[in-house]
Residue frames as qw, qx, qy, qz and C-alpha x, y, z in Angstrom:
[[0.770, 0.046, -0.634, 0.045, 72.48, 107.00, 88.03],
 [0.721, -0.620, 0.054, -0.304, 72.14, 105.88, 91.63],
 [0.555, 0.417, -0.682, 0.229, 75.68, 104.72, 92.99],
 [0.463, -0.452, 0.429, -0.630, 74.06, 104.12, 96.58],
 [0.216, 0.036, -0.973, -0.078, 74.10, 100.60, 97.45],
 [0.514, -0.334, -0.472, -0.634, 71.03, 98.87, 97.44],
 [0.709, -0.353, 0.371, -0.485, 69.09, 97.73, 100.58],
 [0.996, 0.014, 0.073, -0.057, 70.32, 93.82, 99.06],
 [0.616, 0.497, -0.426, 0.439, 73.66, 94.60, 98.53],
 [0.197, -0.626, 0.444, -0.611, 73.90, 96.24, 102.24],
 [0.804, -0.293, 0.428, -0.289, 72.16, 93.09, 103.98],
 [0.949, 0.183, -0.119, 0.227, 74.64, 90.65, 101.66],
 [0.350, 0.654, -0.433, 0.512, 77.60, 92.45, 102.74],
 [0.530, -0.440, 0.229, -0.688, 76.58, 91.93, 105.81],
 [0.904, -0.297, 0.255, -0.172, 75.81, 88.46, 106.28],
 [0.875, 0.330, -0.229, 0.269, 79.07, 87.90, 104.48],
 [0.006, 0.608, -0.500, 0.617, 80.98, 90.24, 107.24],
 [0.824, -0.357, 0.087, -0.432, 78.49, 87.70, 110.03],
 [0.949, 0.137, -0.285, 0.015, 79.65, 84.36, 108.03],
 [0.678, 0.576, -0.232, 0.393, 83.25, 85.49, 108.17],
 [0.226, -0.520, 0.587, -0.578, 83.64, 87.15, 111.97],
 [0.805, -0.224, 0.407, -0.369, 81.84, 83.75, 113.05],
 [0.991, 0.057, 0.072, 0.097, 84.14, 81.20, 111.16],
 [0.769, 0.149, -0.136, 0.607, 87.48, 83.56, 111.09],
 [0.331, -0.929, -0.120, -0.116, 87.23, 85.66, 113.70],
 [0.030, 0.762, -0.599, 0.245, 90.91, 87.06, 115.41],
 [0.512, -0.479, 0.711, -0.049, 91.24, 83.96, 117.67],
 [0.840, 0.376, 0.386, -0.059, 90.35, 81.72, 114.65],
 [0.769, 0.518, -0.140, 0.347, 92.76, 83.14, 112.15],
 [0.199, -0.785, 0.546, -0.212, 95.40, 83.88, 115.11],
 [0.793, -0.180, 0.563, -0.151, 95.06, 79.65, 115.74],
 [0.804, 0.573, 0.149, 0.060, 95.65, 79.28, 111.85],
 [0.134, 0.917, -0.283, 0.249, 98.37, 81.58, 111.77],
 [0.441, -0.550, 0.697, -0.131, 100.30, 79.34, 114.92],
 [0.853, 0.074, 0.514, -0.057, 99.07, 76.17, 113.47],
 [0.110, -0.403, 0.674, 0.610, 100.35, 77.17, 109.80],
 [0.405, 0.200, 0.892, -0.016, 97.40, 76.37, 108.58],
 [0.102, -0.041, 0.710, 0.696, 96.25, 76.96, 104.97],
 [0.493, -0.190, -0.445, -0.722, 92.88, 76.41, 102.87],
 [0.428, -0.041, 0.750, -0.502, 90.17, 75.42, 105.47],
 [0.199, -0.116, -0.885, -0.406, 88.30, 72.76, 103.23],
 [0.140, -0.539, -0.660, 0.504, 85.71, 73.07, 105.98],
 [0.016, 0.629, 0.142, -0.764, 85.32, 76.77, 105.76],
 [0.015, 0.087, -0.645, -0.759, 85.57, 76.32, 101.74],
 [0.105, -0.274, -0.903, -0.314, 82.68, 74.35, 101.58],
 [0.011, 0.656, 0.714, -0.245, 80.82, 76.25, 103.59],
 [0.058, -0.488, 0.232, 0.839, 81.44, 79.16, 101.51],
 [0.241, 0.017, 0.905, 0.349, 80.36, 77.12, 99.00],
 [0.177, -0.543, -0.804, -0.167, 76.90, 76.59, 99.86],
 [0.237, -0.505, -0.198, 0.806, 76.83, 80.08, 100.91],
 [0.653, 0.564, 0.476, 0.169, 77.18, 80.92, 97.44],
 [0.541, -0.628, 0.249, 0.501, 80.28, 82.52, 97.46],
 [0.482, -0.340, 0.656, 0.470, 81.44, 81.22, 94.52],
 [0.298, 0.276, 0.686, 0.604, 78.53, 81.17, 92.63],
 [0.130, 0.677, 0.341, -0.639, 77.33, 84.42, 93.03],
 [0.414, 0.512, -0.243, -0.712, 77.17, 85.33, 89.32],
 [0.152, 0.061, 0.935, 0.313, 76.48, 81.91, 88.13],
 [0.546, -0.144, -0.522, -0.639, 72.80, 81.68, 86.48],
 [0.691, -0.093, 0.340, -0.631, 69.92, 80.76, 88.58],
 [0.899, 0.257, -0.082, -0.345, 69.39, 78.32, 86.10],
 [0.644, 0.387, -0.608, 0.257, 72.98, 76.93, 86.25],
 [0.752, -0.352, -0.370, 0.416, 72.71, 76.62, 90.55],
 [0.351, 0.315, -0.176, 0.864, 73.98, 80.27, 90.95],
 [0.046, -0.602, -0.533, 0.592, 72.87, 83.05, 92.91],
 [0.151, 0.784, 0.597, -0.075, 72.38, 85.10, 90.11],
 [0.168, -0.942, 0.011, 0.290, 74.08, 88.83, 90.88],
 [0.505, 0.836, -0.133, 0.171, 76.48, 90.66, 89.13],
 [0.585, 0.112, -0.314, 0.739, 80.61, 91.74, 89.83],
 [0.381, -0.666, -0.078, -0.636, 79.01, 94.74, 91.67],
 [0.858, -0.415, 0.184, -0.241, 78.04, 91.89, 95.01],
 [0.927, 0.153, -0.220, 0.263, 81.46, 90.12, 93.88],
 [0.515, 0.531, -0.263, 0.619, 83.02, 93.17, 95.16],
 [0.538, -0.549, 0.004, -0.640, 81.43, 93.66, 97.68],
 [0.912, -0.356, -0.071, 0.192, 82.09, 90.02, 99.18],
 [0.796, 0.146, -0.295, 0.508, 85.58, 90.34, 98.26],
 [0.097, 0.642, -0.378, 0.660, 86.32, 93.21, 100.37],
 [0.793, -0.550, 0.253, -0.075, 84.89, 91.63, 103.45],
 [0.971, -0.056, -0.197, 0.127, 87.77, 89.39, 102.65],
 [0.510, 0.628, -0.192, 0.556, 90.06, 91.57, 102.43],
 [0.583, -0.618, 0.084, -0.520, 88.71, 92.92, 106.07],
 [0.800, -0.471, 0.307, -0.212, 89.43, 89.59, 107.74],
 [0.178, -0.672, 0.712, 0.101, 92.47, 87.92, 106.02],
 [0.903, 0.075, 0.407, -0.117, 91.07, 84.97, 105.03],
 [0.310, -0.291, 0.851, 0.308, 93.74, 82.71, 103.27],
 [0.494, 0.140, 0.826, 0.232, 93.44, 80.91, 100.01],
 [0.111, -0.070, 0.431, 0.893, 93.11, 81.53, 96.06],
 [0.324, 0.563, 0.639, -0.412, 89.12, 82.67, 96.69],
 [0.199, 0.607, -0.218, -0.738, 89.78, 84.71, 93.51],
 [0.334, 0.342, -0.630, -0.612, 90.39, 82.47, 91.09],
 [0.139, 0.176, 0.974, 0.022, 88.23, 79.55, 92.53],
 [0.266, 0.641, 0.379, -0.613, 85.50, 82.30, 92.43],
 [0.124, 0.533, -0.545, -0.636, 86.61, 83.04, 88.66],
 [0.175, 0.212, -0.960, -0.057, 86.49, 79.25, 88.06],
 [0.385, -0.047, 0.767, -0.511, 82.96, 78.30, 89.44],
 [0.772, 0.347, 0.093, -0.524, 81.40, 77.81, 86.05],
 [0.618, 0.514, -0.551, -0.223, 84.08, 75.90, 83.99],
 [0.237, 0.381, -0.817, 0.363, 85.14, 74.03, 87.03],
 [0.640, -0.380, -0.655, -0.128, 83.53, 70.85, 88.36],
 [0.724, -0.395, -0.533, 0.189, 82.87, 71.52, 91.61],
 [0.442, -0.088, -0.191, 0.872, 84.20, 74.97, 92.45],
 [0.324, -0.533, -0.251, -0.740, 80.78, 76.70, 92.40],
 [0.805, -0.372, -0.443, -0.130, 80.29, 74.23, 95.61],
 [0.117, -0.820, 0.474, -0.298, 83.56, 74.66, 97.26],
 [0.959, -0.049, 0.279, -0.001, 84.56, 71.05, 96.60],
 [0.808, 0.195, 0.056, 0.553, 87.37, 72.10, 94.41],
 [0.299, -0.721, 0.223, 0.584, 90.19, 74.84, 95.54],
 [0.604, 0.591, 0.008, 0.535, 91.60, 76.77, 92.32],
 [0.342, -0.683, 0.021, 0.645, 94.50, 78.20, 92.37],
 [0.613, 0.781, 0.114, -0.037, 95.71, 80.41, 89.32],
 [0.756, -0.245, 0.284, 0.536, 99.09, 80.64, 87.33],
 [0.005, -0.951, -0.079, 0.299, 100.32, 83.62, 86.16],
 [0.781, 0.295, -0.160, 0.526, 103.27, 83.30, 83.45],
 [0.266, 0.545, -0.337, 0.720, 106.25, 85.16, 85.65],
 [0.410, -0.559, 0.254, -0.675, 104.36, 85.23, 88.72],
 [0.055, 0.186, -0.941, 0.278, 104.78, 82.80, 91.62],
 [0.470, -0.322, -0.642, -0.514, 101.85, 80.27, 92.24],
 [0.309, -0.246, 0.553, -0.733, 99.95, 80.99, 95.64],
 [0.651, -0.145, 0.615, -0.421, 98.52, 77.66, 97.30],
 [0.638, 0.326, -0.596, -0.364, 99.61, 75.43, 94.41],
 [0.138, -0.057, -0.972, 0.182, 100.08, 72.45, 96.96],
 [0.477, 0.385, 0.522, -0.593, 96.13, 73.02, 98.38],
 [0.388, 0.410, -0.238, -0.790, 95.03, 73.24, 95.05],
 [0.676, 0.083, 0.697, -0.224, 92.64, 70.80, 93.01],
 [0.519, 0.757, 0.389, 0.071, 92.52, 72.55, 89.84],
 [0.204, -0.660, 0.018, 0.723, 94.54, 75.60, 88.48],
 [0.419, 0.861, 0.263, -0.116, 93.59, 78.32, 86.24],
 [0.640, -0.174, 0.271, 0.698, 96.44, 79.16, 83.85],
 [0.311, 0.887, 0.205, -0.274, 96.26, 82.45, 82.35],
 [0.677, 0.325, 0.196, 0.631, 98.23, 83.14, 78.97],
 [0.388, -0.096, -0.015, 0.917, 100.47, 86.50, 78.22],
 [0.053, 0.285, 0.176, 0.941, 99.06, 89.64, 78.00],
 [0.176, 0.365, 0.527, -0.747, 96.11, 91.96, 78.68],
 [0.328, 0.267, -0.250, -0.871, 93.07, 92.96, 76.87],
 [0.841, 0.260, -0.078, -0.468, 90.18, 90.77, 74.53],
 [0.774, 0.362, -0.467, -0.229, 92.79, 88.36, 73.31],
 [0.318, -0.423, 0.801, -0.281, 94.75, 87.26, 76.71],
 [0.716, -0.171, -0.535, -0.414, 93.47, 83.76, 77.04],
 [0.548, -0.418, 0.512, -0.513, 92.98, 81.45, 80.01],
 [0.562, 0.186, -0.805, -0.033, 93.27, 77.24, 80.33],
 [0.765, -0.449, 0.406, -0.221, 92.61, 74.62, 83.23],
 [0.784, 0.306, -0.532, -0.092, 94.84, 72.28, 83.23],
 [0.868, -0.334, -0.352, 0.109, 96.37, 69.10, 85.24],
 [0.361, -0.893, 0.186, -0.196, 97.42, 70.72, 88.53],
 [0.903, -0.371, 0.186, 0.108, 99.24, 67.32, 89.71],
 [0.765, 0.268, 0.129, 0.572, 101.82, 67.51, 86.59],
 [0.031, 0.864, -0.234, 0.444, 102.35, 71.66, 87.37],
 [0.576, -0.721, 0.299, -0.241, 103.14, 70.75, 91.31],
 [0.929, -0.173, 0.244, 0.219, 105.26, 67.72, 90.73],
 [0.465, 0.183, -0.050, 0.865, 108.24, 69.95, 88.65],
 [0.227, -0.886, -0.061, -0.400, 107.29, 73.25, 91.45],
 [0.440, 0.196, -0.555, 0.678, 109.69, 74.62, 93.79],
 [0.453, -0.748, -0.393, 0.283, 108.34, 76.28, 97.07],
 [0.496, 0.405, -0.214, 0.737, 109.50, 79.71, 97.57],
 [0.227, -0.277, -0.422, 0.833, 109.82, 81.92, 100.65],
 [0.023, -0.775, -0.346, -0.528, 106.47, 83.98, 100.86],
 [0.088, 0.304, -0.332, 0.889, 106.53, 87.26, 102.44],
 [0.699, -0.292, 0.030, -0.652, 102.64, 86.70, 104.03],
 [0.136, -0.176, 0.961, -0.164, 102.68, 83.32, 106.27],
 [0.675, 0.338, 0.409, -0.512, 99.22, 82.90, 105.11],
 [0.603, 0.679, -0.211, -0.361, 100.42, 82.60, 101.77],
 [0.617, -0.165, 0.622, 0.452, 102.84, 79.52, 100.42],
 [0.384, 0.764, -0.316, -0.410, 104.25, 80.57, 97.38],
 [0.790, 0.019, 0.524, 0.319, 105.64, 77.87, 94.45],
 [0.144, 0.614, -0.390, -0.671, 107.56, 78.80, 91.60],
 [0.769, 0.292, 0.557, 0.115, 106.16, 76.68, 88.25],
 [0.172, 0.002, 0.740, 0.651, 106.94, 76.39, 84.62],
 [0.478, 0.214, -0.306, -0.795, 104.88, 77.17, 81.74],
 [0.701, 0.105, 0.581, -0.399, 102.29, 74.10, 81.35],
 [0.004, -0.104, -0.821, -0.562, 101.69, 72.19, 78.77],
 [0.607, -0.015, 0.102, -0.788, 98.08, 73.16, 77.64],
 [0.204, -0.032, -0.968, -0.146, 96.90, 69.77, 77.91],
 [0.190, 0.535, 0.667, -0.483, 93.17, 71.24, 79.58],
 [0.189, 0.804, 0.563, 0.040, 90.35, 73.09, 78.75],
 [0.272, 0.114, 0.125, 0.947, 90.78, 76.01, 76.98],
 [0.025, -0.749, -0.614, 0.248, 88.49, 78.47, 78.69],
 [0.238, 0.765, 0.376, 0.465, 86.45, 81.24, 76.79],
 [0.295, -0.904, -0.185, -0.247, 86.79, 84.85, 77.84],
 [0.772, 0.011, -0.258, 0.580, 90.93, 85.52, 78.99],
 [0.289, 0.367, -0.013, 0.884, 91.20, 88.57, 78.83],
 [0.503, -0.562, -0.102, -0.649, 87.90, 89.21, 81.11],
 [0.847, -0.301, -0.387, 0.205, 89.17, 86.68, 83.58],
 [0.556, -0.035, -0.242, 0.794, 92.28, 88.61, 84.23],
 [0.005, 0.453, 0.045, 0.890, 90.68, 91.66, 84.13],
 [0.731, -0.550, -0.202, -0.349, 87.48, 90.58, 86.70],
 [0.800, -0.254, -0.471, 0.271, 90.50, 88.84, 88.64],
 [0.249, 0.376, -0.112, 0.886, 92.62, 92.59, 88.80],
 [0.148, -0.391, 0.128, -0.899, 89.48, 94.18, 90.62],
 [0.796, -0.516, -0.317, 0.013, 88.24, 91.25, 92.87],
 [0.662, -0.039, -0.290, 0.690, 92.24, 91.96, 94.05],
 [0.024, -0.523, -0.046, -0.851, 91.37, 95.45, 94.37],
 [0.464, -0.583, -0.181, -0.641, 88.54, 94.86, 96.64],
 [0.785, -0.261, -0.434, 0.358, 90.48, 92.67, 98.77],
 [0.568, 0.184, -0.285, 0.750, 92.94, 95.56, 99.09],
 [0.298, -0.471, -0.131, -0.820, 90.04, 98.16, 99.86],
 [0.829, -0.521, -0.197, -0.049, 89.12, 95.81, 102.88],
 [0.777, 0.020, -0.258, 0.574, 92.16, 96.05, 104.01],
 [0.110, 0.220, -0.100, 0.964, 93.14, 99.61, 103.57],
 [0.519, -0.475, -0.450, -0.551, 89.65, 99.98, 105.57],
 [0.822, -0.453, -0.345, -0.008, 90.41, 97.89, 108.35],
 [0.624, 0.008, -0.282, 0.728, 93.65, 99.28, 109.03],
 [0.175, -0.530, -0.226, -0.798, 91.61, 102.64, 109.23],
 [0.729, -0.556, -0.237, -0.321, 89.49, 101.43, 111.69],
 [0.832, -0.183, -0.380, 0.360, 92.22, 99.38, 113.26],
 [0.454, 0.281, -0.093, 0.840, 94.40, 102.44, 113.58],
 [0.491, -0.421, -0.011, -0.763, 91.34, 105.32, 115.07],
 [0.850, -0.381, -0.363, 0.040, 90.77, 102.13, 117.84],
 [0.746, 0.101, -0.274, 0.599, 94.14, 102.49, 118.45],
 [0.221, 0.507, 0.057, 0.831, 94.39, 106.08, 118.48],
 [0.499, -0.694, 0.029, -0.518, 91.38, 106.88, 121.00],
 [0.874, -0.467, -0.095, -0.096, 92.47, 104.20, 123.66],
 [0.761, 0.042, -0.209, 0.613, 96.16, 104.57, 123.72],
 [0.145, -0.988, -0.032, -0.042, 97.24, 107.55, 126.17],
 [0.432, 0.079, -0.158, 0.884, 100.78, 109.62, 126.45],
 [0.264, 0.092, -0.257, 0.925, 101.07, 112.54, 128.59],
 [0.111, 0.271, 0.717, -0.632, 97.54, 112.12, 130.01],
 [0.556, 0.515, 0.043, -0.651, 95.48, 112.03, 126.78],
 [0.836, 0.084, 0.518, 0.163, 95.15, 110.06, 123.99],
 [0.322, -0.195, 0.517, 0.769, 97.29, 109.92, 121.06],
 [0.229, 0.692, 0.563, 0.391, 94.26, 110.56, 118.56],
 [0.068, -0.935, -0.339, 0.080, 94.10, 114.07, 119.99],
 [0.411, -0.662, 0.299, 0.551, 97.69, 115.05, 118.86],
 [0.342, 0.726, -0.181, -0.569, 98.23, 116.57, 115.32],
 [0.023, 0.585, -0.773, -0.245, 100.06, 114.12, 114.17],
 [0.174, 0.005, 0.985, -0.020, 98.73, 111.43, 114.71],
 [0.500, 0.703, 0.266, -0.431, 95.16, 113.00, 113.06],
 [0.179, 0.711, -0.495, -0.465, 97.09, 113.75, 110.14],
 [0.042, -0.109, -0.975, -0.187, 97.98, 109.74, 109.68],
 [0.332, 0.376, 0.836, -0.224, 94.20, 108.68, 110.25],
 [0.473, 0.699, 0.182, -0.505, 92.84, 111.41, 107.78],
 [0.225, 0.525, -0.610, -0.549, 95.46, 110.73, 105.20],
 [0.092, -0.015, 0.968, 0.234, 94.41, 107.05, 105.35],
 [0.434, 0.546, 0.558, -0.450, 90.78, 107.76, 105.48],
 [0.381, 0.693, -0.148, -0.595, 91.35, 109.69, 102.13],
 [0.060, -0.322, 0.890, 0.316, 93.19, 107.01, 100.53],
 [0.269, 0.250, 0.912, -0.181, 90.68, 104.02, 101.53],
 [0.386, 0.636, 0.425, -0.516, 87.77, 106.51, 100.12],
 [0.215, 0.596, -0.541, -0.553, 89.82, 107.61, 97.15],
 [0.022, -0.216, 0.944, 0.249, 90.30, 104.10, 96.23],
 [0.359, 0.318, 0.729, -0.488, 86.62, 102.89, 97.25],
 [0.470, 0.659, 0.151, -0.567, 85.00, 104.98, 94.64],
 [0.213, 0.596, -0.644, -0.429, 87.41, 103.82, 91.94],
 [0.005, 0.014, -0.978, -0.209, 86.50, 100.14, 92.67],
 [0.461, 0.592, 0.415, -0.515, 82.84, 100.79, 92.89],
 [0.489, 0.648, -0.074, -0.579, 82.99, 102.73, 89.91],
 [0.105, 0.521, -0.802, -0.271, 84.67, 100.07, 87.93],
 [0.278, -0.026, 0.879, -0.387, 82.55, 97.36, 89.03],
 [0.458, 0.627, 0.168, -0.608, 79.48, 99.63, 87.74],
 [0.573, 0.601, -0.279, -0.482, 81.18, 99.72, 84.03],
 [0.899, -0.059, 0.364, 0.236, 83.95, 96.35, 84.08],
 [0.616, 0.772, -0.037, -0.153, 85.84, 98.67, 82.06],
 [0.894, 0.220, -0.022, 0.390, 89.60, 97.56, 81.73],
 [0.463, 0.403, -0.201, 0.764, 91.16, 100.65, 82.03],
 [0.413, -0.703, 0.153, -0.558, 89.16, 102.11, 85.00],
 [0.947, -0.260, -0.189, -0.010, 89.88, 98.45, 86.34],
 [0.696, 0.384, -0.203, 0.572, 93.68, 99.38, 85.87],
 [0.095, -0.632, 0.136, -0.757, 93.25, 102.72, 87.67],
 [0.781, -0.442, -0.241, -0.371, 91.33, 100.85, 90.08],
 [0.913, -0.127, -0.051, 0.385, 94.17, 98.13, 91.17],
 [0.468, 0.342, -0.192, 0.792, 96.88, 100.63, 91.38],
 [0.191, -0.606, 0.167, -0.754, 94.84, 103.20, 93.68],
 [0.908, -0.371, -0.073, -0.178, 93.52, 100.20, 95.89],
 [0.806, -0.229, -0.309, 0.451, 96.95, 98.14, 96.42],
 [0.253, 0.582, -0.191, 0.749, 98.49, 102.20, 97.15],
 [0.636, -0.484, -0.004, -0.601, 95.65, 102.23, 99.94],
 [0.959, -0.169, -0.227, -0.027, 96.03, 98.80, 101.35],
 [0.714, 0.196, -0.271, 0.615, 100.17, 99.38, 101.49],
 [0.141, 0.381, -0.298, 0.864, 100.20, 102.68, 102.54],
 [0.662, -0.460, -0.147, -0.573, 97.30, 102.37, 105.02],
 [0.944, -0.153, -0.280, 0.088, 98.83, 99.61, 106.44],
 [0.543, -0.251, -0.297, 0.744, 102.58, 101.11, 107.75],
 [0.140, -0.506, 0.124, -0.842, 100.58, 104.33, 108.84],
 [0.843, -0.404, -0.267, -0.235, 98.56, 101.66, 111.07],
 [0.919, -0.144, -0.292, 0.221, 101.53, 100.68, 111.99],
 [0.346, 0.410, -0.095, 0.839, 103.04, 103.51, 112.73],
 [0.513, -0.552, -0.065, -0.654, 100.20, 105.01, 114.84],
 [0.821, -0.539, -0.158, -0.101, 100.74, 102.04, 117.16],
 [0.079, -0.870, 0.457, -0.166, 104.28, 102.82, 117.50],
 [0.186, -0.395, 0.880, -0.186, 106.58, 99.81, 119.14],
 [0.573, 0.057, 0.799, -0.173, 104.09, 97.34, 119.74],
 [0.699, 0.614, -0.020, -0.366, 103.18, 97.70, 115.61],
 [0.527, 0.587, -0.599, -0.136, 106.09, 95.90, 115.06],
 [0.395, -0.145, 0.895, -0.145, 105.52, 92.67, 117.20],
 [0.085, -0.110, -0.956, -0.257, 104.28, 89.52, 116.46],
 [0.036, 0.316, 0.876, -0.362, 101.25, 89.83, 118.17],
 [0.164, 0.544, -0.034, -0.822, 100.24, 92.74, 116.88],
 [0.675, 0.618, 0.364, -0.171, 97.51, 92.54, 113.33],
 [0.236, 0.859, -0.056, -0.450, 99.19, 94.86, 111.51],
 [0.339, -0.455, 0.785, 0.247, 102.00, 93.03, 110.12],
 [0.489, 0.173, 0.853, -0.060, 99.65, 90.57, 108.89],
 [0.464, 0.758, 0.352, -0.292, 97.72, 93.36, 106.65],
 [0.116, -0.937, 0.247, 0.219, 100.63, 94.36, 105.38],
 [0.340, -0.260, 0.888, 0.168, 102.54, 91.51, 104.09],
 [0.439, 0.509, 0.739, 0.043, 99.10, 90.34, 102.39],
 [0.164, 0.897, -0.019, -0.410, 98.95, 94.30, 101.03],
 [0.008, 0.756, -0.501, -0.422, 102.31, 94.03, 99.82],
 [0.355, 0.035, 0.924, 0.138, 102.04, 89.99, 98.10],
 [0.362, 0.815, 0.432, -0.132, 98.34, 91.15, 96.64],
 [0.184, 0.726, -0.325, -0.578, 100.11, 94.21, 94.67],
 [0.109, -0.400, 0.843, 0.343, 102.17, 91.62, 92.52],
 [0.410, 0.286, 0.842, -0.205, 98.88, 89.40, 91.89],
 [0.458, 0.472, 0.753, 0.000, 97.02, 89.32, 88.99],
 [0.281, 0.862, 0.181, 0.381, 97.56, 93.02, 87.58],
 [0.523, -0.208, -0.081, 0.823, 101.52, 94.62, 88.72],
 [0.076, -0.779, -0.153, 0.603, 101.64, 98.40, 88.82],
 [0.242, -0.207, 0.690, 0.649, 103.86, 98.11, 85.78],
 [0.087, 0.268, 0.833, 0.476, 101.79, 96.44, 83.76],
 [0.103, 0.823, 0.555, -0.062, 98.64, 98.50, 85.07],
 [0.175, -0.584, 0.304, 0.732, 100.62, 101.72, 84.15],
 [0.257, 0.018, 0.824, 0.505, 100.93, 100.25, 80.74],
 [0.155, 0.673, 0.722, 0.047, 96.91, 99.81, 80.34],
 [0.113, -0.775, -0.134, 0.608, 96.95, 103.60, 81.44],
 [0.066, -0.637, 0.226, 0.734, 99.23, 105.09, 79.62],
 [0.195, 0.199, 0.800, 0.532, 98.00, 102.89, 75.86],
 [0.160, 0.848, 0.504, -0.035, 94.28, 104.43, 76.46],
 [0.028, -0.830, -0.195, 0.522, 96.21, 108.06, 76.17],
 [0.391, -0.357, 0.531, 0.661, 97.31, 107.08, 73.02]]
């Protein structure tokens, strides 16, 4: 079996890395970031018609067709550039939901226990019931009656507003296939985190060759090799795991999958920061930014805990 991406995956990554440096480039999501600004409705829609969202819909239903394979694939570009807003679960959401193949309706998704991320932006929201596995289930229901008894809480990412909700009344659509939702939602998060734990890579080796002490740069001192290879290994380590997951959708590689990735993403992230030394801990400065979204993303859609859990039932 050939795990080389194809010559159409490479030129869709690609024009989704194009779309994304030419509508949220640094001074674009540095202006968001000051402005406090959220879900670009703008930027949705043109995601939209991109076919973002429906990238595994049926041809025949308006889709593009392609598999979770090219789902991961986009989602790591996101992961790469920070974009804001619940792209996971509107992506999740583009067949049962009017209008979220288009990028006319924002889902967001509710997690029992877990805080809801962009429940005020939101048009729709995917409610996923307890557990893991075949029998989990999943719901849409009326967003307006979740948000009107929600609290707001303090997120750690400023990209991110966080609400705390109640359990819903199911009073929506009960939607087929729960347990594959949560699971497809576990290793889109992954591939976010794998962009990430990527870019900080990169970000970090930039950093490394062009910053000088004692008339050389820092990349040429042991140490500071030592961080960039350990994160390189990570980022790769993790890479292959979501690939290879992608390949089978299997639940428990998915599990494996989301636990090496958000390790990558976290730890990748305050070795970035680290490498840049002082100025890694200003405002001005990316890192922070990867990091915070690293550490919010763990908690999302599949905890360590609970992926442990998956783990340690297959060794039974």
């Amino acid at each position: 079996m050939d795990f080389q991406l194809s010559d159409d995956q490479r030129a869709l990554r690609a024009g989704v890395r194009e779309l994304l440096a030419g509508r949220f480039g640094r001074d674009r999501m540095r202006a968001a970031l000051d402005d406090g600004t959220g879900v670009d409705r703008a930027l949705w829609r043109e995601l939209g018609e991109a076919g973002f969202f429906a990238l595994r819909l049926p041809e025949a239903e308006g889709g593009v067709g392609l598999g979770l394979p090219e789902s991961v694939l986009l989602f790591e570009e996101v992961g790469r550039s920070l974009l804001p807003g619940p792209l996971i679960a509107t992506h999740l959401a583009a067949g049962p939901v009017k209008g979220a193949a288009q990028g006319g309706t924002v889902v967001a998704v509710l997690d029992p226990g877990q805080p809801v991320a962009h429940l005020g932006e939101a048009d729709a929201l995917l409610v996923l019931g307890p557990g893991y596995g075949p029998r989990a289930s999943a719901a849409s229901v009326d967003v307006t009656r979740v948000r009107d008894d929600a609290t707001p809480v303090c997120s750690i990412d400023p990209f991110t507003p966080l609400w705390r909700a109640g359990d819903p009344e199911e009073t929506g659509e009960r939607l087929p296939g729960g347990g594959r939702l949560r699971d497809e939602g576990a290793l889109l998060a992954a591939a976010e985190q794998l962009g990430s734990a990527a870019r900080t890579t990169e970000m970090a080796v930039q950093h490394a060759g062009e910053r000088e002490q004692f008339g050389a740069p820092i990349g040429s001192f042991q140490a500071v090799k030592h961080l960039c290879a350990g994160m390189l290994v990570r980022a790769e380590l993790a890479r292959c795991a979501v690939y290879a997951a992608a390949v089978t959708a299997d639940p428990v590689e998915i599990a494996g999958a989301k636990l090496l990735a958000d390790d990558a993403a976290v730890r990748n992230a305050r070795d970035c920061l680290q490498v840049h030394g002082g100025m890694g801990f200003t405002w001005e400065a990316d890192v922070h930014l990867h990091l915070k979204r690293a550490w919010l993303r763990s908690g999302q859609w599949l905890t360590a805990a609970a992926a442990e859990e998956v783990l340690a039932g297959d060794l039974c």
